[in-house]
Structures are given as C-alpha cells and as structure tokens.
C-alpha positions, 0 to 999 in steps of 0.5 A: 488449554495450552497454558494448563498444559505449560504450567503442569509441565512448569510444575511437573518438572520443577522448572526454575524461572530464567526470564520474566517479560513484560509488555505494554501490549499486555491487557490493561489488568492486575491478576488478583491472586488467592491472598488478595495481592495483585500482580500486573501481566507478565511472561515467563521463562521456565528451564531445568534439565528433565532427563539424561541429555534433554532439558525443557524450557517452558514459557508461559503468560497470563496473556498474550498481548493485544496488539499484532505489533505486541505479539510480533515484539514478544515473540522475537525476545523470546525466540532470541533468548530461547536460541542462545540457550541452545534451544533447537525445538520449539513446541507451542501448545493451542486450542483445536476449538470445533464447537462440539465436546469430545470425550477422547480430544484429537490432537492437530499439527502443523510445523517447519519442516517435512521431517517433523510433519513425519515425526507428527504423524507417526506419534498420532498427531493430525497433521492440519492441511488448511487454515491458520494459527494465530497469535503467538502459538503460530508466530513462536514457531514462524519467527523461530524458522526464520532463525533456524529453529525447527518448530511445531504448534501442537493443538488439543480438540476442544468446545471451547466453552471450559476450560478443557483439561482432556484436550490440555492431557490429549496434547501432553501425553503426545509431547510426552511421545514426541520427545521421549520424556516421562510426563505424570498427567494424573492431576489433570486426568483428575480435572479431566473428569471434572471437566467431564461432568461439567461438559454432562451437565451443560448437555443436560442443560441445553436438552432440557431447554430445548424440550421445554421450548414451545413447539411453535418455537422449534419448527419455527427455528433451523435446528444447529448440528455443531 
C-alpha cells in the first residue's frame, strides 16, 4: 500500500532519481521485469520541486531489508542524506492492516511532536494511541527526530489480503491537504475500483463456502467477526 502510493507520487510528479541503495539486508532475490531482464533489490531516492517554495523527495524500495541491523543501517543514510538536502518533514506511508475490508479506508497517525499531532487531526487523520510501527516506516520518523527532523507516519485502513489501492488514495489524498499540494489520484480511483470488485468477489466467495458447509460443520465451529 505505502509503495503504490510513493510510486504514483514518484510518477505524478515527475521525480528525478537522486539516490540509489542497496543492502546485503535486502531479500536474497532479482525482481523480473516485463522484458524478461532482472534487477537485483535496491532503494531509491527520487526529488523535484512540485510547487512554488515546496519540493518533495520520494524513497521508495522493492523491499525493506531483512534484518533490524539492515533497517536500522538504511534508515540512517537515508535520513542523513535527506537532511543535508534540506529536508525539514519526513512523512512515511504504511499499512492500518484490521482484518476486514472497508469501502471508505480510514487514514491513522502517529508522529514527533504535539504540533504535527494537531496538524494530523485537523486534516481527518486518526491519531493512533496505542501500539506500534515497525520497520522502517517507524524507524524514518524515529531516527529523523533524533536528527531534528519532524516527522509522521501516515497509514491508510486496509484487510491486508490485496493489494488495496483505496487505502493507498485515502492516505494521499490527506498528504495532498496535509502539505498543501495538488496530487491527481484519478489512476488509482481507477485501480480503487478494481480493488473494489475483487474485494466483492472474495465476499461472494467466502459466503458461498460457508453455506455450502455441512451444517454439523458450522455448529461445530465458533463463527469469527474480524
């Protein structure tokens, strides 16, 4: 979810790669690509001015790495590199995975200060009070307080079993109010709706398995509300 959502920004915009990273923490595998060819996993840093005194700066991977010591190591370049460009924010985009589909996904927060906590919830995001963010979608905005960057992990409601572009256009659509610019989320309304009918389908599905069960086997079974 949160990778859809960097590379329609990294699309959208126009970014121009700045950065590339690799790691030995990254999973032992080559990406096949649609002309056959592979490419080994590897990070990248996209930037570009997007409007009058604001610029974005995109990473984005085709994995996080295996390992705490890979995430910690990662993270820390990249946050290094992003604060001598100049970067003041760091917004990371994550999964709200409930179990359950949602036709309108609810957008979660947590981040480094009292004043963006504010900023969050004026802009409909729904600040977390509890639990955790793991990988590094939470180590990007810890690591980047510690280097006095404010910073924000934003994560879209979604099942969790498809890749859910509703949740990845929920979250951008409140980035886009957050920091006051423009984002086109029209391609991925149109792969929201994809999603949509998938998500019927597997619905239909999972119903018509659990009428076609034996009804000794469904008194037998606890019923699960998720």
């Amino acid at each position: 979810m949160g990778k859809l959502a960097a590379d329609h920004l990294v699309t959208s915009f126009k970014l121009k790669k700045v950065a590339e990273y690799g790691s030995a923490a990254f999973p032992p595998q080559a990406s096949v690509k649609e002309d056959g060819t592979v490419d080994a996993p590897r990070g990248e840093l996209y930037f570009a001015p997007v409007k009058r005194g604001k610029s974005l700066m995109v990473f984005t991977a085709d994995a996080q790495p295996t390992t705490s010591e890979g995430e910690y190591e990662l993270s820390d370049r990249i946050v290094k590199f992003a604060k001598k460009c100049g970067v003041k924010k760091i917004y990371t985009l994550a999964a709200y995975i409930t179990g359950s589909f949602s036709q309108s996904p609810k957008v979660y927060g947590a981040c480094t200060s009292r004043e963006m906590a504010d900023d969050l919830s004026a802009n409909g995001v729904t600040l977390m009070k509890d639990g955790g963010i793991s990988g590094m979608n939470g180590l990007l905005i810890g690591m980047g307080a510690l280097r006095g960057l404010q910073g924000a992990c934003l994560l879209g409601e979604t099942s969790g079993y498809v890749v859910d572009a509703s949740a990845s256009k929920a979250v951008l659509e409140l980035l886009s109010k957050i920091l006051d610019i423009p984002v086109d989320t029209s391609r991925l309304k149109e792969r929201a709706d994809e999603t949509q009918k998938l998500i019927s389908q597997l619905q239909a599905m999972a119903e018509q398995s659990r009428e076609a069960a034996p009804q000794s086997s469904r008194e037998q079974r606890p019923g699960y509300i998720g």
